[in-house]
C-alpha positions in Angstrom: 126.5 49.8 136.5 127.1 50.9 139.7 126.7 54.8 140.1 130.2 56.1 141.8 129.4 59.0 144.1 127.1 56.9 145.8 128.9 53.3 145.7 131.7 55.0 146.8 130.1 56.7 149.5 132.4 56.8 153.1 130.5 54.2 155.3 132.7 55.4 158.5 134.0 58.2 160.4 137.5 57.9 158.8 136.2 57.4 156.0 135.4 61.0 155.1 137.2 62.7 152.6 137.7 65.5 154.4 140.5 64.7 157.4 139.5 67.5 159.9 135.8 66.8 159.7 137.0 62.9 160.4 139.0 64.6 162.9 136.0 66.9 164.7 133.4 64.3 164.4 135.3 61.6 166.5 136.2 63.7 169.4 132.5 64.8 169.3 131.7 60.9 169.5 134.0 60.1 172.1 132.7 62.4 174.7 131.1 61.7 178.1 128.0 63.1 176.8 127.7 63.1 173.2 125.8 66.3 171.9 122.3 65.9 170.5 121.9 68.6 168.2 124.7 69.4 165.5 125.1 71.8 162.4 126.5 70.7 159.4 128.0 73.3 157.6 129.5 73.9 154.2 128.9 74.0 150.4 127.2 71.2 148.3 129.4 68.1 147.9 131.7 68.0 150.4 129.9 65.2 152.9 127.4 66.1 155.3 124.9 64.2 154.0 127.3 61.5 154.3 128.6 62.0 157.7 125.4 62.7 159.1 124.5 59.2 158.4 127.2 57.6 159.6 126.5 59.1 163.0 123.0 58.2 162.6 124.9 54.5 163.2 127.4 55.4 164.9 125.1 55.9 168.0 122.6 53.4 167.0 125.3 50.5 166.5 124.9 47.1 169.1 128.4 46.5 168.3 130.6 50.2 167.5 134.3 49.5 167.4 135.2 52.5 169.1 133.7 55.7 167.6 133.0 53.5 164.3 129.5 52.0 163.0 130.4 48.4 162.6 128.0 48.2 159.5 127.2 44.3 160.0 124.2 45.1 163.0 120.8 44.5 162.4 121.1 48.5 163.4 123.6 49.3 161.3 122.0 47.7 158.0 118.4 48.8 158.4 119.8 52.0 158.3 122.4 51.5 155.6 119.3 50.0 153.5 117.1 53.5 154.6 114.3 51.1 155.7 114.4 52.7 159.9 111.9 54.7 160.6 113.7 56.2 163.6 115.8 58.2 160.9 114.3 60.6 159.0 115.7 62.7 156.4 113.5 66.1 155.7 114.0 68.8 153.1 113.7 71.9 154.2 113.4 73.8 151.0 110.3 71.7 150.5 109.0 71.5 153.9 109.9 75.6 155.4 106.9 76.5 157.5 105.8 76.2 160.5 103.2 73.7 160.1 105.4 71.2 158.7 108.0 72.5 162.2 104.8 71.5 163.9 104.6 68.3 162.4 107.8 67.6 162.9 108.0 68.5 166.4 105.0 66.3 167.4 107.5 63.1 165.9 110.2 64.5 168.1 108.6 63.8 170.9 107.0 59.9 170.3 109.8 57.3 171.4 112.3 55.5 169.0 109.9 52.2 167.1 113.0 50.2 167.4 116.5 52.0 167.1 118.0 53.1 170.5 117.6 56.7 169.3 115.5 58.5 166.5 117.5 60.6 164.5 116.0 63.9 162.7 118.2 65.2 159.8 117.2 68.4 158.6 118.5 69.3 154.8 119.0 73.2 153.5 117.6 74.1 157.0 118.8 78.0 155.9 115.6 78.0 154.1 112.9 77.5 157.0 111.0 80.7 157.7 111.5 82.9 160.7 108.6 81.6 162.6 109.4 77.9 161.6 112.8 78.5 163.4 110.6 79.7 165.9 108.9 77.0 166.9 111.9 75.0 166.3 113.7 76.5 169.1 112.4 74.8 171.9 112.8 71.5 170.8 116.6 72.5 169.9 117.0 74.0 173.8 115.3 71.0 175.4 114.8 67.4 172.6 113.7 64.5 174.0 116.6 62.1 175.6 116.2 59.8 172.8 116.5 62.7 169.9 119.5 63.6 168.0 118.8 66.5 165.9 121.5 67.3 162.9 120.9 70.5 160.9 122.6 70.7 157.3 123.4 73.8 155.5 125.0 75.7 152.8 124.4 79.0 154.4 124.4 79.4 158.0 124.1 83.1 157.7 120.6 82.6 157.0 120.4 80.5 160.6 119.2 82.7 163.7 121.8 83.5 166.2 119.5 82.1 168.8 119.3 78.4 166.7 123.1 78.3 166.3 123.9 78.9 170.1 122.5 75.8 170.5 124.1 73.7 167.8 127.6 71.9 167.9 128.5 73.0 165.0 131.3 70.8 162.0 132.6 72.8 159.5 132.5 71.4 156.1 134.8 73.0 153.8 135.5 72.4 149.6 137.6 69.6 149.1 142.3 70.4 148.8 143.4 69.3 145.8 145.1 66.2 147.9 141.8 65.4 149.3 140.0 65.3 146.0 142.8 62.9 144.4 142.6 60.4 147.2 138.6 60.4 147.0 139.2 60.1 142.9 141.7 57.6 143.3 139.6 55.1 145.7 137.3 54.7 143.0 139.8 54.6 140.2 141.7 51.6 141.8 138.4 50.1 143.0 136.9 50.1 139.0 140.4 49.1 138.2 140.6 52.1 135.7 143.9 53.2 133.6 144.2 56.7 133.6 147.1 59.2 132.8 148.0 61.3 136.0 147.6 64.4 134.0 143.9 63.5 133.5 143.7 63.0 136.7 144.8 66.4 137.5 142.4 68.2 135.1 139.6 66.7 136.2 140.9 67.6 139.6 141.2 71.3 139.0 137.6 71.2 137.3 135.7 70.4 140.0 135.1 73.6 142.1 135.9 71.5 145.4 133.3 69.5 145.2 133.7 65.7 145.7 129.7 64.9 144.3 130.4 66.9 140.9 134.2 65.4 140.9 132.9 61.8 141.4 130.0 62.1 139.1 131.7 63.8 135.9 134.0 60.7 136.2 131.6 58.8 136.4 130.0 60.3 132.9 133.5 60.2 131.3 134.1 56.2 132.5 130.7 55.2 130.8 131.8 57.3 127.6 134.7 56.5 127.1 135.2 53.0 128.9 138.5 52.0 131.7 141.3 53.9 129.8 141.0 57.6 130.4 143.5 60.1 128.9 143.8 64.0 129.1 142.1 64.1 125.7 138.9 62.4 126.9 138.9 64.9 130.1 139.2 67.9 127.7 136.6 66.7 124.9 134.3 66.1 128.1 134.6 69.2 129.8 134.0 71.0 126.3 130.6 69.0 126.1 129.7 69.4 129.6 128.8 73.1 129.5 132.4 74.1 130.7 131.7 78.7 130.6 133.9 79.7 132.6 133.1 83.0 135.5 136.1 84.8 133.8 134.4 84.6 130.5 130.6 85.3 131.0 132.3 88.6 133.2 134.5 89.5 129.9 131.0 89.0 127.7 129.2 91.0 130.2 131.8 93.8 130.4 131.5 93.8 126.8 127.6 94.1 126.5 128.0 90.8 124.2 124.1 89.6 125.3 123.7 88.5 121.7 126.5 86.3 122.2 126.1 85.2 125.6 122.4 83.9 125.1 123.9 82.4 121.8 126.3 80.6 123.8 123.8 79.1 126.2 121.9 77.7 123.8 124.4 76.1 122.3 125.3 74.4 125.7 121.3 73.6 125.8 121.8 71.5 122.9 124.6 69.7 124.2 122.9 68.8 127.2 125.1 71.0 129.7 124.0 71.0 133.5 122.6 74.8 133.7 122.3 74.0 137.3 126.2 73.1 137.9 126.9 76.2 135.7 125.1 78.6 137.6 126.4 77.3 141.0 130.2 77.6 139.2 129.3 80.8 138.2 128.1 81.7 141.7 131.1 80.6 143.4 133.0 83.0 141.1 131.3 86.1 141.6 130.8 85.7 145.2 135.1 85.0 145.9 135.5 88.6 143.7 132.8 90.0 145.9 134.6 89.5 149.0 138.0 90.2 147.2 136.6 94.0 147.6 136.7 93.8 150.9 139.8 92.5 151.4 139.3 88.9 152.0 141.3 86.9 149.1 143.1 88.1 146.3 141.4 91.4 145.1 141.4 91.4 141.5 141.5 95.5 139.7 139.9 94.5 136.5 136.5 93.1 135.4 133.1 94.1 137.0 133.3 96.8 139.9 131.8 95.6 142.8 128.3 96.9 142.4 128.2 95.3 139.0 129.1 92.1 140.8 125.8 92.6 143.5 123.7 92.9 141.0 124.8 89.9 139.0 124.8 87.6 141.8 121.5 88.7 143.0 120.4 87.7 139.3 121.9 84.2 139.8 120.6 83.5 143.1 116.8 84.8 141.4 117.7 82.5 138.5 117.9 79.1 140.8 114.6 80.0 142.3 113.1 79.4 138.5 115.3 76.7 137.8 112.3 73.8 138.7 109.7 76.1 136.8 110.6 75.8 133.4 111.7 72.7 131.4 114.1 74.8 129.4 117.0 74.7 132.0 118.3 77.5 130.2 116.2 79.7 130.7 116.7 80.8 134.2 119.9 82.2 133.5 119.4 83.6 130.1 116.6 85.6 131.9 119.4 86.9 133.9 121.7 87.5 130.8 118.7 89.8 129.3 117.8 91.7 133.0 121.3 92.8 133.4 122.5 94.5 130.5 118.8 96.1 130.2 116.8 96.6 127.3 119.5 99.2 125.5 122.6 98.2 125.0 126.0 99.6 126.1 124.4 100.7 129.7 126.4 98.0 132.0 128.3 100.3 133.8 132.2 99.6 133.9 133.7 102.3 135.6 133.4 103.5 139.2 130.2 106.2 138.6 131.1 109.6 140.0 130.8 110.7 143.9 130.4 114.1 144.8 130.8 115.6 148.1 128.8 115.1 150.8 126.9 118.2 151.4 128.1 120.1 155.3 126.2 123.0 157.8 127.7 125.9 157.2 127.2 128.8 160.3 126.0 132.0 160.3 123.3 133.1 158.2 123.5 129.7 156.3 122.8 127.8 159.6 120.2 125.4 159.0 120.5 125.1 155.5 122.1 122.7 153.5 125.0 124.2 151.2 124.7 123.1 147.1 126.5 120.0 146.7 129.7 120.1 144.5 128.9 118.0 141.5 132.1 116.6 139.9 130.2 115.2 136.5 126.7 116.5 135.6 124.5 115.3 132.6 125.0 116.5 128.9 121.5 117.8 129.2 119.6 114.8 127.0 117.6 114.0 129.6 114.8 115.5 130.7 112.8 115.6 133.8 109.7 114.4 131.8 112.1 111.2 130.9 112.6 110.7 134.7 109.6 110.9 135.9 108.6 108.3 133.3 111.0 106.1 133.9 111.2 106.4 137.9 110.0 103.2 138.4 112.4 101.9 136.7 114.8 103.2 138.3 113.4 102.1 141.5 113.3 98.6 139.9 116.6 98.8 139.1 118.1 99.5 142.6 116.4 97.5 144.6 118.8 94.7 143.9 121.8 96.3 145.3 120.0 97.9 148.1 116.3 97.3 149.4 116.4 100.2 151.9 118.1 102.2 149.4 115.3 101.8 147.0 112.5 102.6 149.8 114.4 105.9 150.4 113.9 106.6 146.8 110.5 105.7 146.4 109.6 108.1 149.5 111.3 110.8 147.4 110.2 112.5 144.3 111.9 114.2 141.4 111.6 117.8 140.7 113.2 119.3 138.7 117.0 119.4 136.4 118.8 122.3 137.5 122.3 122.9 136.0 122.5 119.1 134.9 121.9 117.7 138.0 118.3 116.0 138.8 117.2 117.2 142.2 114.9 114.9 144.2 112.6 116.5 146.8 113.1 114.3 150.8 110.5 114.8 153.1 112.5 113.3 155.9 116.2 113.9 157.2 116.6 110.4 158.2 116.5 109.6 154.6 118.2 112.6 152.8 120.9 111.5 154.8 120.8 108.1 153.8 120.7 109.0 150.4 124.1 111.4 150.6 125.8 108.5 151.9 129.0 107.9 149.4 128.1 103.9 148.9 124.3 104.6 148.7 124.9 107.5 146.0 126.5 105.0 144.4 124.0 102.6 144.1 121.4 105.6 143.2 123.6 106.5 140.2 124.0 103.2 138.9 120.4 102.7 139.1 120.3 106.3 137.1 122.9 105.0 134.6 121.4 101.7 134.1 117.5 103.0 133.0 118.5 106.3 131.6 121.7 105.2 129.1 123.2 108.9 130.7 125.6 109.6 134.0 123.4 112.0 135.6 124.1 113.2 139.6 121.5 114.0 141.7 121.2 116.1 144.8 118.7 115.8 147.5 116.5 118.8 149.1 115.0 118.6 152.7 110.7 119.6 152.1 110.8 121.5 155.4 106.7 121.4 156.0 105.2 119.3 153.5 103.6 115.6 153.9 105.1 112.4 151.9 102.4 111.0 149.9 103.9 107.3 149.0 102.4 106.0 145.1 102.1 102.2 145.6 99.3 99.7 145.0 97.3 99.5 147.9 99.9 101.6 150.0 98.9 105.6 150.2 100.3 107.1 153.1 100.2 110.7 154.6 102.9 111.1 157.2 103.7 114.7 159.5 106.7 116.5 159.2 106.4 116.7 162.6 107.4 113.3 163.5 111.3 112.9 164.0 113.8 110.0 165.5 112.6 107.2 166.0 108.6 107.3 166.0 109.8 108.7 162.3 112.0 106.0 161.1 109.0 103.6 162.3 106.2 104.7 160.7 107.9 105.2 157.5 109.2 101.6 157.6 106.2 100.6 158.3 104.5 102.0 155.3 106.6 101.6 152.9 107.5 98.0 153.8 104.4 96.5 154.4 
């Protein structure tokens, strides 16, 4: 039985499911000089794997009809079969550095074995290193005559500014519902299946855009349930498949339902669910209510705030980093479950936590000094300073995800003492008492606060005019002026504390 995504597979340039790709990639063909290194990108699914291998034909073909690979060539099917070895296909999640750059580099450069011209097509290039884009530069500014270089991604924010200047660049976006029911129904009438149009569009509206997961959950329903498909079988499958939806793992969450939510997942273990195509749905969620806070999109007023939101999809991204560790796929993202809502329960924070003032000069006899912040919610007086500095770590720990610099502020600061309710941390630099007043990084400070100590508590920072910043880290122990200011500061505390 033949496997759909693949079988079905476009083998030309119209082909391609999504019209203004086909669209881009022709014009791009028909020029005078057709560019040699391209960026493919867009999210998992939607076809650059596939298009990058049709133009691997297209300008390898003896016989092209126009802009399309005529597939019959000795060409054509030595690379259809994946037998050339002028086109090579490299993972760069596997293969990041800069030795395997190297590597690749000295290939560049050795003429075609038999094609007209060697093709290099570089997978997930987001996650090369900086010095593997590096070295990967020159060959991008000046390849070979006979090299065509075509970069795919899912994240071209990760790509240097300096790499994508030199790309032509296609645009892959998730698949309109009209383009996912033309891709579905090519295979439908080509299996000769019966299906009820409602089905149809279920299965449709279930696939996050993606043509791969559309094509190969139909291809799981066809071999269960056989060449007559109805609503019911779409329903029973998607129930079976793992189908936790991002508006419900938020509701558990807001909840502090972990006992539920890792209940849940296990249940979905044992009916086989795809933890991977979860997390990625789940992913997609949170990151459209992310940027729904800043405006782009539909903002939403209820569910997780948007720090909430930072720190959850910072957990999910961690979470597919272990997914190829472990051989209990769910895991990973119970892991997550259990590092968000913290070891006590009821300490997700689901309100906006309080901002105070920022703190302003004042002239006369208080110039130079900083004037007492105004505190609009202090603590109920459980906690103690003892408690904080026992738990400061943690609360370094649980910052860093929403902020790394925010977090190396912190952990050049100290607390101490409670005064009126309100911990006081001791700053040995302006630079990052100021950066610490800020309203979106007190923020992140008091959630970090909230989080480890169960307890709103507001902080206030006070400048140690004089003193020297002794930093506590393993194998870091730094003793750094007062003296120092501007810039030559901000540099040589980066530089200890990031190092």
């Amino acid at each position: 039985m033949s496997v759909f995504h693949l079988k079905y597979r476009p083998q030309r340039v119209c082909e391609l499911d999504l019209p203004d790709v086909s669209e881009k990639l022709k014009k791009l063909l028909e020029a005078k000089e057709i560019p040699q290194t391209w960026l493919f990108a867009g999210p998992k699914g939607c076809g650059k794997t596939s298009a990058a291998r049709i133009v691997s034909r297209a300008i390898n073909c003896l016989k092209p009809q126009g802009v399309e690979p005529c597939n019959e060539c000795i060409n054509c099917k030595e690379i259809l079969k994946g037998n050339s070895l002028d086109i090579l296909e490299i993972d760069a999640a596997s293969n990041r550095g800069i030795d395997d750059v190297r590597s690749l580099k000295e290939g560049a450069y050795l003429s075609p074995s038999r094609l007209k011209k060697k093709v290099m097509i570089i997978d997930e290039v987001h996650m090369l290193t900086r010095e593997a884009f590096n070295a990967l530069l020159k060959l991008l500014e000046e390849p070979p005559k006979d090299l065509f270089l075509i970069l795919c991604t899912t994240d071209e924010e990760k790509i240097p500014d300096t790499v994508l200047s030199r790309l032509s660049r296609v645009n892959f976006t998730r698949g309109k519902e009209a383009d996912l029911t033309s891709s579905l129904k090519k295979i439908i009438e080509g299996e000769k299946i019966k299906i009820e149009p409602a089905a149809v569009k279920l299965l449709v509206s279930k696939s996050d855009g993606s043509f791969r997961n559309l094509q190969r959950s139909f291809n799981e329903i066809f071999l269960e349930v056989g060449k007559s498909i109805g609503v019911k079988d779409i329903s029973e499958f998607l129930k079976k498949s793992g189908e936790y939806r991002g508006e419900e793992i938020e509701d558990d969450l807001m909840k502090n339902l972990g006992k539920e939510i890792l209940g849940k997942l296990q249940k979905l273990a044992i009916m086989g669910a795809n933890f991977g195509t979860l997390r990625e749905k789940w992913v997609d969620y949170f990151q459209t209510k992310l940027l729904s806070f800043y405006g782009v999109g539909e903002k939403t007023t209820e569910g997780l705030d948007m720090v909430a939101v930072m720190r959850w999809l910072s957990l999910l991204i961690e979470a597919g980093t272990k997914e190829k560790l472990t051989e209990l796929s769910q895991l990973p993202l119970q892991l997550a479950v259990v590092e968000y809502l913290g070891e006590k329960k009821g300490i997700v924070v689901k309100s906006e936590p309080a901002v105070t003032e920022q703190p302003q000069t004042v002239p006369g006899a208080m110039a130079g000094k900083e004037e007492k912040p105004k505190i609009t919610k202090k603590s109920n007086g459980k906690v103690s300073l003892e408690e904080v500095e026992k738990k400061w770590s943690q609360v370094l720990a649980a910052v860093k995800p929403y902020n790394h610099s925010v977090e190396a502020f912190l952990r050049a600061a100290r607390p101490v003492k409670i005064e009126d309710g309100v911990l006081v941390l001791e700053v040995f630099y302006k630079f990052h008492k100021e950066r610490l007043e800020e309203a979106k990084n007190r923020k992140i400070v008091n959630t970090g606060l909230v989080e480890i100590l169960g307890e709103e508590i507001e902080f206030k920072c006070l400048l140690a005019e004089g003193k020297k910043i002794v930093i506590k880290e393993p194998a870091v122990v730094s003793a750094l002026p007062r003296t120092m200011t501007g810039k030559e500061e901000i540099n040589e505390i980066a530089e200890k504390i990031f190092s």
